[in-house]
BALOBA-1460 file (C-alpha; in Angstrom, 3 decimals):
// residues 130
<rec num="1" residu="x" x="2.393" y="3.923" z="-2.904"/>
<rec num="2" residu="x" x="3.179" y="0.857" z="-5.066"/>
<rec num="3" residu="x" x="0.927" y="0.327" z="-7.702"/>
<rec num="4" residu="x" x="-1.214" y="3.502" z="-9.021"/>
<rec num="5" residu="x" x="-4.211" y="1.909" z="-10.900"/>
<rec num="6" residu="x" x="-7.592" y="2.744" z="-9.786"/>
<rec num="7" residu="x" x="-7.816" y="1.547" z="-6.441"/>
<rec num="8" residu="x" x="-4.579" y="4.264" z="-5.881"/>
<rec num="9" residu="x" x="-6.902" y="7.020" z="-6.573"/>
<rec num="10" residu="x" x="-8.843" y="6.261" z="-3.459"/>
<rec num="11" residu="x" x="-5.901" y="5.798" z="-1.281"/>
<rec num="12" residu="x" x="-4.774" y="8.703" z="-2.487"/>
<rec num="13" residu="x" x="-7.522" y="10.737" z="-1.709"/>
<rec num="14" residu="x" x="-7.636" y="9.546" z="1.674"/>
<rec num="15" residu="x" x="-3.882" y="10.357" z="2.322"/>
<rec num="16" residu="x" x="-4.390" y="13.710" z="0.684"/>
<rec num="17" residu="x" x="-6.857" y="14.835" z="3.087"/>
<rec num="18" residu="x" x="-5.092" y="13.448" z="6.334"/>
<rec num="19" residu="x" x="-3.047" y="16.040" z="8.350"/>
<rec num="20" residu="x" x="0.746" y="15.465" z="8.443"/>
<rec num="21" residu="x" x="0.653" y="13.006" z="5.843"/>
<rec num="22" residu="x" x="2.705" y="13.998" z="2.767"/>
<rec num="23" residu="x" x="2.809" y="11.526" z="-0.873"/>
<rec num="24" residu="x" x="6.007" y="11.236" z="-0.880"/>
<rec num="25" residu="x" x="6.653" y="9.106" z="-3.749"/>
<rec num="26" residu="x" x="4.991" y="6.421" z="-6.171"/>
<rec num="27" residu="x" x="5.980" y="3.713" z="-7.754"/>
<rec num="28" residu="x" x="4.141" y="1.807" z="-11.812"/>
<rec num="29" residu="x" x="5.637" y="-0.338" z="-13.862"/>
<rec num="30" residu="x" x="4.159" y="2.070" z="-16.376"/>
<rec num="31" residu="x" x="5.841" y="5.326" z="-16.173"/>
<rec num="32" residu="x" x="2.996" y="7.244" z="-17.363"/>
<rec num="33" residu="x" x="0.690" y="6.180" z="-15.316"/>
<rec num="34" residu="x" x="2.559" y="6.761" z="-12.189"/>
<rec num="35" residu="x" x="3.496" y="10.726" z="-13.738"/>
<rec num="36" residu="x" x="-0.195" y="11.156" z="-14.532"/>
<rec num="37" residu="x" x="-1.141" y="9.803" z="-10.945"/>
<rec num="38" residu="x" x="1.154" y="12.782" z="-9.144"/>
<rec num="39" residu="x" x="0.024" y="15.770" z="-11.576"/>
<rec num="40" residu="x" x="-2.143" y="16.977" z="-8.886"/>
<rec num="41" residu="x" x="0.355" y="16.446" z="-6.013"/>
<rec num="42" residu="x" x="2.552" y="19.527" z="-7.082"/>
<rec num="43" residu="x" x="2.870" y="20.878" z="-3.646"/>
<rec num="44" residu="x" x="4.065" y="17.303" z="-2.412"/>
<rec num="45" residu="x" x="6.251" y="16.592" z="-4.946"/>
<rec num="46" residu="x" x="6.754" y="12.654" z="-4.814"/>
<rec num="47" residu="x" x="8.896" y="11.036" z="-6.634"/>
<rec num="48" residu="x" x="7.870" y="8.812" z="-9.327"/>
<rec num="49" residu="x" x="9.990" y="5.197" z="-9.690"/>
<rec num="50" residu="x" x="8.977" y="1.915" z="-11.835"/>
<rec num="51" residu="x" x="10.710" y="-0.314" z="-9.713"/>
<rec num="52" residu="x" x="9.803" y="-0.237" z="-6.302"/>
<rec num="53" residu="x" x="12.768" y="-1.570" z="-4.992"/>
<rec num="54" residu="x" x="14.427" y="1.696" z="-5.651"/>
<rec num="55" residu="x" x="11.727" y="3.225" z="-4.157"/>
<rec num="56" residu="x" x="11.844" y="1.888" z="-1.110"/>
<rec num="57" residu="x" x="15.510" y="2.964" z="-0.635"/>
<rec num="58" residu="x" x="14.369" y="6.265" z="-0.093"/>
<rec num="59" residu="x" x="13.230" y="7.187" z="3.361"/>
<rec num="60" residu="x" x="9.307" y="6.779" z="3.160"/>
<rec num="61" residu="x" x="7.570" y="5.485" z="6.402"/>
<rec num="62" residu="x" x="4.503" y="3.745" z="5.283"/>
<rec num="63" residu="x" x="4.035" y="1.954" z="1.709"/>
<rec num="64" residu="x" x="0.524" y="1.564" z="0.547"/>
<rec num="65" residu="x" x="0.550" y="-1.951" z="-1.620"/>
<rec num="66" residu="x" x="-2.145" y="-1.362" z="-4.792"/>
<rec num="67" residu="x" x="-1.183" y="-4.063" z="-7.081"/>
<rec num="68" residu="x" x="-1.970" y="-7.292" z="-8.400"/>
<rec num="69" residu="x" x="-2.875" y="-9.767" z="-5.605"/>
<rec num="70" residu="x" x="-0.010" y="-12.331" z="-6.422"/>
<rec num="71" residu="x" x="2.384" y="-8.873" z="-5.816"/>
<rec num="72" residu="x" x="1.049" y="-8.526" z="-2.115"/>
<rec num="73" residu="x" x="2.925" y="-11.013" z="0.519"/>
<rec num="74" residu="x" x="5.690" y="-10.676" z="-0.756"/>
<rec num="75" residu="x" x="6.403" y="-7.124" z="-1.650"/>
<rec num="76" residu="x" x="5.401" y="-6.774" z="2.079"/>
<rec num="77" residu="x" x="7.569" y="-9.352" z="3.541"/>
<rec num="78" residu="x" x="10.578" y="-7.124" z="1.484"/>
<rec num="79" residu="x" x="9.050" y="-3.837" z="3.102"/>
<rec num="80" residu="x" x="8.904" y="-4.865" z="6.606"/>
<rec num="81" residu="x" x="12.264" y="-6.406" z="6.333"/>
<rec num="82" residu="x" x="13.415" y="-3.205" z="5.290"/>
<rec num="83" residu="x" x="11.624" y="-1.460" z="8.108"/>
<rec num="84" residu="x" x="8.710" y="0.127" z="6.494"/>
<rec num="85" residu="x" x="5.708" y="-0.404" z="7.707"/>
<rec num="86" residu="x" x="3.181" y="-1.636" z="5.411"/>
<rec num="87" residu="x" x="-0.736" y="-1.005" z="4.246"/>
<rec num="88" residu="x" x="-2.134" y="-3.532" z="1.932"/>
<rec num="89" residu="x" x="-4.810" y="-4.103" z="-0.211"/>
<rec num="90" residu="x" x="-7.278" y="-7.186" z="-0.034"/>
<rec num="91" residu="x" x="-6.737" y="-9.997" z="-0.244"/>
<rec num="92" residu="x" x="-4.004" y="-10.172" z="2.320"/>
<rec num="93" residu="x" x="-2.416" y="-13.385" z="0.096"/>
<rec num="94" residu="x" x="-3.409" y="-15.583" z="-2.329"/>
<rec num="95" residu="x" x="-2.840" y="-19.305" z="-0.688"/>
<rec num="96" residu="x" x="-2.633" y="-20.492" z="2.643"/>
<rec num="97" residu="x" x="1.451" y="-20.311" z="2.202"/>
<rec num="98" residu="x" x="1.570" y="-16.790" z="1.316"/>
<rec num="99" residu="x" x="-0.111" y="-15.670" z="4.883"/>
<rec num="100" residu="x" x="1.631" y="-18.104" z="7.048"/>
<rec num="101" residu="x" x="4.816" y="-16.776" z="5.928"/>
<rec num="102" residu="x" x="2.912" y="-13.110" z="5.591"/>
<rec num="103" residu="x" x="2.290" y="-14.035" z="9.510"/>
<rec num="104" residu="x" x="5.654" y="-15.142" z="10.462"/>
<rec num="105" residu="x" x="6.905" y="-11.484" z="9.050"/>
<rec num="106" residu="x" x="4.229" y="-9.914" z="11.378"/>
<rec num="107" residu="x" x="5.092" y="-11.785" z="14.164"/>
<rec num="108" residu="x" x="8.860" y="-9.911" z="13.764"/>
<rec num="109" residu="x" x="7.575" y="-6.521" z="13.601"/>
<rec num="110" residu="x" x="4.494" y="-6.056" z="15.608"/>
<rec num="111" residu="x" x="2.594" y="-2.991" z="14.297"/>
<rec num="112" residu="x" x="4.111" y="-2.276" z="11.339"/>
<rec num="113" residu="x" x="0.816" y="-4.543" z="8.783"/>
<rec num="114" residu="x" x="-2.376" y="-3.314" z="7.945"/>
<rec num="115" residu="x" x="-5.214" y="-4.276" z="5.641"/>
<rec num="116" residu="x" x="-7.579" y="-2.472" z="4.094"/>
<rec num="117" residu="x" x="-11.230" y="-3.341" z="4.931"/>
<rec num="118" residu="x" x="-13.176" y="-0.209" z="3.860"/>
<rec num="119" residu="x" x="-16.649" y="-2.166" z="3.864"/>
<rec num="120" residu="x" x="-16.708" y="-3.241" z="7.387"/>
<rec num="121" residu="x" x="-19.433" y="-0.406" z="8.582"/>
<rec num="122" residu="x" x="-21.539" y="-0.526" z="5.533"/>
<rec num="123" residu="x" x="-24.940" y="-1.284" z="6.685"/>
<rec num="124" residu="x" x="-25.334" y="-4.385" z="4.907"/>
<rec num="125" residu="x" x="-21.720" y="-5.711" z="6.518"/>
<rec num="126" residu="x" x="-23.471" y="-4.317" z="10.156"/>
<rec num="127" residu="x" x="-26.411" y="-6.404" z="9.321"/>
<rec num="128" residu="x" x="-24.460" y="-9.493" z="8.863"/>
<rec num="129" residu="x" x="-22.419" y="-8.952" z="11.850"/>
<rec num="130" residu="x" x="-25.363" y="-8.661" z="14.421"/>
């Protein structure tokens, strides 16, 4: 996980309660933060990194993107490059440059993008839809 401000905590909570899914590291620009975010991850034991770059040389098969908007495309494009496959945060980019070349990185690795909508069954989003 890149990024482990308060949208983190729900990702993290949802990974934590999956079956044969393991933390296995974190990155923050603030060190701190990212130590606090793994104190109750003891049996996991990720690893804690402030620059994801480094991070993602370790061997980690999905990276969940929780950062600043502007940070998304292309911390993604890097990840899929690098063969990771990739869970992101709204919104998927920030101008209509960032997702065409967010969609020409796709278009190389089928399968490996996916975006977080967690409001799509709330009633009111059902409502809407019908």
């Amino acid at each position: 996980m890149i990024g482990c401000g308060g949208i983190a905590q729900v990702h993290k909570w949802v990974l934590r309660n999956m079956s044969d899914v393991a933390l296995a590291a974190v990155c923050d620009i603030d060190e701190s933060k990212a130590e606090d975010f793994v104190t109750d991850c003891a049996e996991e034991s990720p690893k804690v990194f402030t620059d994801w770059k480094k991070m993602c040389e370790t061997d980690v098969d999905v990276v969940h993107i929780c950062t600043p908007h502007f940070l998304h495309v292309p911390m993604a494009i890097e990840l899929m490059d690098a063969g990771k496959a990739v869970f992101m945060e709204k919104p998927s980019a920030i101008s209509r440059e960032q997702f065409e070349a967010l969609q020409e990185v796709d278009s190389k690795y089928p399968g490996r993008l996916g975006f977080c909508f967690q409001n799509r069954y709330n009633e009111t989003t059902m409502k809407i839809d019908q």
